[in-house]
MIKEVEX-542885 format. One record per residue: residue number from 0; residue in three letters; x, y, z of N, C-alpha, C, O in turn. Coordinates in pm, whole numbers. Layout:
REC, seq, type, n.px, n.py, n.pz, ca.px, ca.py, ca.pz, c.px, c.py, c.pz, o.px, o.py, o.pz
REC, NUM, ALA, X, Y, Z, X, Y, Z, X, Y, Z, X, Y, Z
...
This chain:
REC, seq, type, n.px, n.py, n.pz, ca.px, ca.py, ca.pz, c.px, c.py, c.pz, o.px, o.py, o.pz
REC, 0, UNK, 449, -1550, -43, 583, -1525, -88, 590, -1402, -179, 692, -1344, -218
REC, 1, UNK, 439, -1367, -211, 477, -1232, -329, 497, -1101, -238, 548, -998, -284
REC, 2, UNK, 457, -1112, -117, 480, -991, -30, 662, -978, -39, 708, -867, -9
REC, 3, UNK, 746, -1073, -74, 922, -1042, -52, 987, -941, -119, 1074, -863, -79
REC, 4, UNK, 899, -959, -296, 975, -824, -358, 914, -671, -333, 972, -565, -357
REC, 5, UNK, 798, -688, -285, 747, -554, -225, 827, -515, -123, 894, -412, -129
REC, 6, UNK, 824, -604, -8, 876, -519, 68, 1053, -536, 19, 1098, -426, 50
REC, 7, UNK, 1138, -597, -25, 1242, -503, -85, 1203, -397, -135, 1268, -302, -92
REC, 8, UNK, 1125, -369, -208, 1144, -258, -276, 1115, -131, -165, 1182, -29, -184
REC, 9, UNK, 1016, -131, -47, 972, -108, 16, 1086, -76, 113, 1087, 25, 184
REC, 10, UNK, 1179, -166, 109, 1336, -93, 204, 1418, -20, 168, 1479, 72, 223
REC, 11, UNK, 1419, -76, 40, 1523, -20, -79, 1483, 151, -84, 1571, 236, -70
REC, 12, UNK, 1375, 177, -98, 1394, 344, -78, 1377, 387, 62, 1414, 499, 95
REC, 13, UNK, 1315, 290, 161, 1360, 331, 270, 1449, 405, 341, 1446, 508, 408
REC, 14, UNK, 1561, 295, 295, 1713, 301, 312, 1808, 410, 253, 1904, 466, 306
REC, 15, UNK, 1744, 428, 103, 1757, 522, -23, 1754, 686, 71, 1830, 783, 68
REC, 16, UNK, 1655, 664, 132, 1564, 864, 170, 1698, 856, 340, 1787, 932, 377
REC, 17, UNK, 1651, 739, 389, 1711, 754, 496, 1873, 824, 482, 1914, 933, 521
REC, 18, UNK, 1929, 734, 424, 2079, 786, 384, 2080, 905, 334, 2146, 995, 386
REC, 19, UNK, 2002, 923, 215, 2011, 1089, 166, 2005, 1209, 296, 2081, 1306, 293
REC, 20, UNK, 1945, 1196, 363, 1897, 1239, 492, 1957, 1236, 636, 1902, 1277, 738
REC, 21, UNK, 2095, 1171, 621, 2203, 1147, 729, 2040, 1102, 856, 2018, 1169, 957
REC, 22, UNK, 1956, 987, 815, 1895, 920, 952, 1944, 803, 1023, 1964, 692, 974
REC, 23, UNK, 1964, 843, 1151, 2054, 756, 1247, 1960, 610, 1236, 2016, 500, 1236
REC, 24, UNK, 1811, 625, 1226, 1712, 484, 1246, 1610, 529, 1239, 1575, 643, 1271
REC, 25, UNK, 1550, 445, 1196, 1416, 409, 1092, 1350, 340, 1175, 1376, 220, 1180
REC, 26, UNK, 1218, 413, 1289, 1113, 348, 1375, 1003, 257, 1306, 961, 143, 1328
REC, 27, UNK, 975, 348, 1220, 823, 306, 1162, 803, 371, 1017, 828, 489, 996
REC, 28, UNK, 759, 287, 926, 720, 319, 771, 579, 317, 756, 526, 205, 761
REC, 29, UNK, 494, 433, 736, 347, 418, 670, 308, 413, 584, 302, 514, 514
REC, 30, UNK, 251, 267, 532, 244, 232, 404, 46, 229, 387, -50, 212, 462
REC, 31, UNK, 70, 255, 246, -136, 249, 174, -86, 136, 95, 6, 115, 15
REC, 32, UNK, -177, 77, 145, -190, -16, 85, -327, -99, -15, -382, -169, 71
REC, 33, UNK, -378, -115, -104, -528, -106, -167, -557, -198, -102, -478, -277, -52
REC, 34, UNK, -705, -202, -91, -787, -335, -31, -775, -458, -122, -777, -569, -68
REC, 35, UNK, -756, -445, -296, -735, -542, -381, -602, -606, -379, -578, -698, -458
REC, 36, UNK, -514, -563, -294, -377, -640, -263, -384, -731, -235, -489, -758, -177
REC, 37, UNK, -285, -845, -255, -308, -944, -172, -230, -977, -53, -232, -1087, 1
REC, 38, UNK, -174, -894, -21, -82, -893, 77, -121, -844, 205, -200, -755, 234
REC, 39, UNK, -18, -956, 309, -69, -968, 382, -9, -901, 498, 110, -930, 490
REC, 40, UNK, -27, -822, 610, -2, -774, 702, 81, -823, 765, 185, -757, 771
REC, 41, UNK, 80, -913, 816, 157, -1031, 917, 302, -1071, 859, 413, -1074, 913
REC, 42, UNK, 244, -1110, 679, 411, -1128, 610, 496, -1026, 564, 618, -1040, 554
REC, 43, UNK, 409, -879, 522, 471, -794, 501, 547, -752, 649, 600, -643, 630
REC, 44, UNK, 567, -788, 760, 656, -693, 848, 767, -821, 885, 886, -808, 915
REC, 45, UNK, 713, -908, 875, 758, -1062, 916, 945, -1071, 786, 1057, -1111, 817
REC, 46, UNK, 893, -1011, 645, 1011, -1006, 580, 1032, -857, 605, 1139, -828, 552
REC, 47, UNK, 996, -786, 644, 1062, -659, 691, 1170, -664, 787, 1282, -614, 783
REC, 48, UNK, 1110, -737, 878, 1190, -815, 991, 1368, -856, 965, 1476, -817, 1008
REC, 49, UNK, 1300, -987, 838, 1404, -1056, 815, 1466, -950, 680, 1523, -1035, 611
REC, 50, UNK, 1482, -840, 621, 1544, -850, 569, 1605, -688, 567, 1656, -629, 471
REC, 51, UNK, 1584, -637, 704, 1648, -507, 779, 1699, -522, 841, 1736, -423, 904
REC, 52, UNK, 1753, -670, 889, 1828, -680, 989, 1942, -647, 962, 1985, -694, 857
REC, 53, UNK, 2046, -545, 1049, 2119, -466, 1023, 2132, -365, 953, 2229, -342, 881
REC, 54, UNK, 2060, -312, 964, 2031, -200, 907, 1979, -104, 937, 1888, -135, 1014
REC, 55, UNK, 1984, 46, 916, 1910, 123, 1008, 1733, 142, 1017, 1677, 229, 1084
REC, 56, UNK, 1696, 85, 971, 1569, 5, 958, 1519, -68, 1050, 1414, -50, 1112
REC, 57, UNK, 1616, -174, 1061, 1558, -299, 1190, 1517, -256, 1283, 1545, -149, 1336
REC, 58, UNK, 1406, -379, 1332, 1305, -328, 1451, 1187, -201, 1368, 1071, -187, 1407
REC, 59, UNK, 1229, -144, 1288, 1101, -92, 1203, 1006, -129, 1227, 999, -252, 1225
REC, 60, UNK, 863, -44, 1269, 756, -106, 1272, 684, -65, 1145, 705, 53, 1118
REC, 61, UNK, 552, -173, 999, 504, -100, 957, 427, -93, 988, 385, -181, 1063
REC, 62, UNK, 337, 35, 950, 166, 98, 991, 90, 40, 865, 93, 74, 746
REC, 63, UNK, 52, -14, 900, -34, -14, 726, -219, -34, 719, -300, -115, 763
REC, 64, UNK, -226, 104, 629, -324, 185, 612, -406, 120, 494, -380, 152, 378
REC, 65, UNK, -498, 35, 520, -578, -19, 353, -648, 42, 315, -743, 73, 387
REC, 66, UNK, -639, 93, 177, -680, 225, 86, -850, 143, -16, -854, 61, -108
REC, 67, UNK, -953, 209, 52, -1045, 153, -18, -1058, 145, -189, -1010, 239, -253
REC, 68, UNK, -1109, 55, -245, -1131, 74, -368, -1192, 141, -449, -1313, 124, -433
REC, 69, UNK, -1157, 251, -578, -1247, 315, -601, -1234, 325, -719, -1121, 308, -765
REC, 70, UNK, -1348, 357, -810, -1342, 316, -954, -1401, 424, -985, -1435, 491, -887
REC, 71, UNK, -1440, 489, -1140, -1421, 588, -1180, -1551, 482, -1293, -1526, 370, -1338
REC, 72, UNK, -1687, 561, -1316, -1729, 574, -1404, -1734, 567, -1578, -1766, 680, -1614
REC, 73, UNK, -1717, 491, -1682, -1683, 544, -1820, -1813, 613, -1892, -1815, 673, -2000
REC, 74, UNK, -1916, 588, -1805, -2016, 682, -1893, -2047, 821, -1836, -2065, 904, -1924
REC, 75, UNK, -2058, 868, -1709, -2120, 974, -1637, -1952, 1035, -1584, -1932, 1149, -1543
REC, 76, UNK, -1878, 958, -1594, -1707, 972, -1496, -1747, 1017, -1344, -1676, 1115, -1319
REC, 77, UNK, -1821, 992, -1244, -1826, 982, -1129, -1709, 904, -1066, -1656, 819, -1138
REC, 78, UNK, -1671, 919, -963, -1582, 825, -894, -1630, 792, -766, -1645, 877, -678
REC, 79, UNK, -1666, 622, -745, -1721, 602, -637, -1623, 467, -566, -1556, 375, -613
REC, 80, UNK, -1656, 509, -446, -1577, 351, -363, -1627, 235, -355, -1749, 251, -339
REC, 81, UNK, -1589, 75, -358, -1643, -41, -379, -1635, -113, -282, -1531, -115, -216
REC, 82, UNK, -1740, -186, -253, -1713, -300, -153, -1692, -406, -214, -1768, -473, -284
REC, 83, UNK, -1507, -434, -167, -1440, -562, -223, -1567, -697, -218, -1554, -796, -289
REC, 84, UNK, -1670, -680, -135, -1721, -828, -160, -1801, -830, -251, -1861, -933, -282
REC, 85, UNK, -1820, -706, -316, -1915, -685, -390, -1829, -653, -533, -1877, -593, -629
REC, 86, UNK, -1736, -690, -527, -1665, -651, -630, -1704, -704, -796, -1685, -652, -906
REC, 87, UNK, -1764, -824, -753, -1812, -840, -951, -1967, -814, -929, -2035, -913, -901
REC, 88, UNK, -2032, -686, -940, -2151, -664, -912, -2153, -500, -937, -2255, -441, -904
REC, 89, UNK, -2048, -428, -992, -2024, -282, -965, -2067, -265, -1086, -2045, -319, -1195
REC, 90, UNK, -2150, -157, -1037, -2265, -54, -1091, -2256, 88, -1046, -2263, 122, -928
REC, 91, UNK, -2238, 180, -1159, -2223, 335, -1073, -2339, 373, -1020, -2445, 368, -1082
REC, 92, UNK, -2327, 420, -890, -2456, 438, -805, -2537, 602, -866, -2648, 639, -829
REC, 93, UNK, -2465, 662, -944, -2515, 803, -1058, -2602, 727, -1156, -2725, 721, -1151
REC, 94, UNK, -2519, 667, -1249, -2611, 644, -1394, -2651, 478, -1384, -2708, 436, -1484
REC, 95, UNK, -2636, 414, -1312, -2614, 284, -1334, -2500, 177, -1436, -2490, 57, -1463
REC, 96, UNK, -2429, 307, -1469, -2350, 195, -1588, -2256, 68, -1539, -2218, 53, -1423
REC, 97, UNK, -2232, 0, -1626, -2135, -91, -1554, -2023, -87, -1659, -1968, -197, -1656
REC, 98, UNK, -1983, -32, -1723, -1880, 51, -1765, -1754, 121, -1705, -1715, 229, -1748
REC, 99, UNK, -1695, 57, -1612, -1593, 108, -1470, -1448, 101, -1495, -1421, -3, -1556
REC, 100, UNK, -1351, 171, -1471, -1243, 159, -1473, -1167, 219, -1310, -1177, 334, -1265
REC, 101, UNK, -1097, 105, -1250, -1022, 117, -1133, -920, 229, -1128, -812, 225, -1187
REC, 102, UNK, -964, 333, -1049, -866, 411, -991, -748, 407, -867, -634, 451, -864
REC, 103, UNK, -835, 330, -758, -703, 305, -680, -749, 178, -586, -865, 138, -577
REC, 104, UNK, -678, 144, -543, -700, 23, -437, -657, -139, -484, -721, -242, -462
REC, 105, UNK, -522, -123, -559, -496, -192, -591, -328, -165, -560, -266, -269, -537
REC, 106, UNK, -269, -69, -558, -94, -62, -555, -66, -4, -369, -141, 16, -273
REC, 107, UNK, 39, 2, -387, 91, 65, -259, 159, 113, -262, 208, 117, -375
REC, 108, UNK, 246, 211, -135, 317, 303, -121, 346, 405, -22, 260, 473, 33
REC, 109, UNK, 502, 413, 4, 520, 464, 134, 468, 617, 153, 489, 698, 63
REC, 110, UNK, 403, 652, 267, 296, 746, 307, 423, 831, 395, 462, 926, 329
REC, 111, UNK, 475, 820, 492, 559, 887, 555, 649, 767, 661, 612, 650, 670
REC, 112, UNK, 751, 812, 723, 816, 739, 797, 894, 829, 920, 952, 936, 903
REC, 113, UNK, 879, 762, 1034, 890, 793, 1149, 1086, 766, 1151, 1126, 661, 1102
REC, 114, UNK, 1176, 855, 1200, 1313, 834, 1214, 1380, 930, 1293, 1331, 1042, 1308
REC, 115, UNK, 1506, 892, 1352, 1581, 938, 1415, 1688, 1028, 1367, 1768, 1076, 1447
C-alpha cells in the first residue's frame, strides 16, 4: 500500500509537465528506482492503472529501471556499489573502513517519458 502515494506523486507531475507541454497522451514514464525501495513493480503500475484512469496518462506503461546501491566511503571517500544481500556486511573495498554513508539506491524518480 506504500507504493499509492508514490505513484500519485509520480502522476501528479506527470500530468503537471504533460499539460505545461500541450501533450495529447502519456505512453510510458521511466522511472529509477533504488534497489533499497521497497516497492514493488507489479503495484506500482497496478495503481498507475487505477489512478490515470481518465486521464491523459491512462494505459501508461511504466519502465522501471532499479538503480544499484552505492555508498560513499567516510574515511578514504571512495564511492562503491553494494550488494543488497550483502548489505549489513559493507566494507570499502579501498581502505577497508566500515564507516559508509548511502549515496543512492534508495529514492526514485522520473527519468524521461514517452508522449504524444
Amino acid at each position: 500500500m506504500h507504493e499509492l502515494p508514490v505513484i500519485e506523486s509520480i502522476l501528479k507531475v506527470a500530468l503537471t509537465h504533460g499539460q505545461k507541454n500541450d501533450v495529447q497522451k502519456i505512453t510510458a514514464i521511466y522511472l529509477q528506482v533504488g534497489e533499497l525501495s521497497d516497492l514493488e513493480d507489479e503495484w506500482m503500475q497496478r495503481y498507475f492503472d487505477y489512478l490515470s484512469k481518465d486521464s491523459i496518462a491512462e494505459g501508461a506503461q511504466l519502465k522501471i529501471d532499479r538503480v544499484p546501491v552505492m555508498m560513499q566511503c567516510e574515511d578514504c571517500t571512495i564511492s562503491f556499489q553494494v550488494d543488497i544481500k550483502k548489505i549489513d556486511e559493507i566494507v570499502c573495498p579501498e581502505c577497508n573502513g566500515k564507516s559508509n554513508k548511502l549515496i543512492s539506491g534508495r529514492g526514485y524518480f522520473i527519468k524521461n517519458m514517452e508522449v504524444i
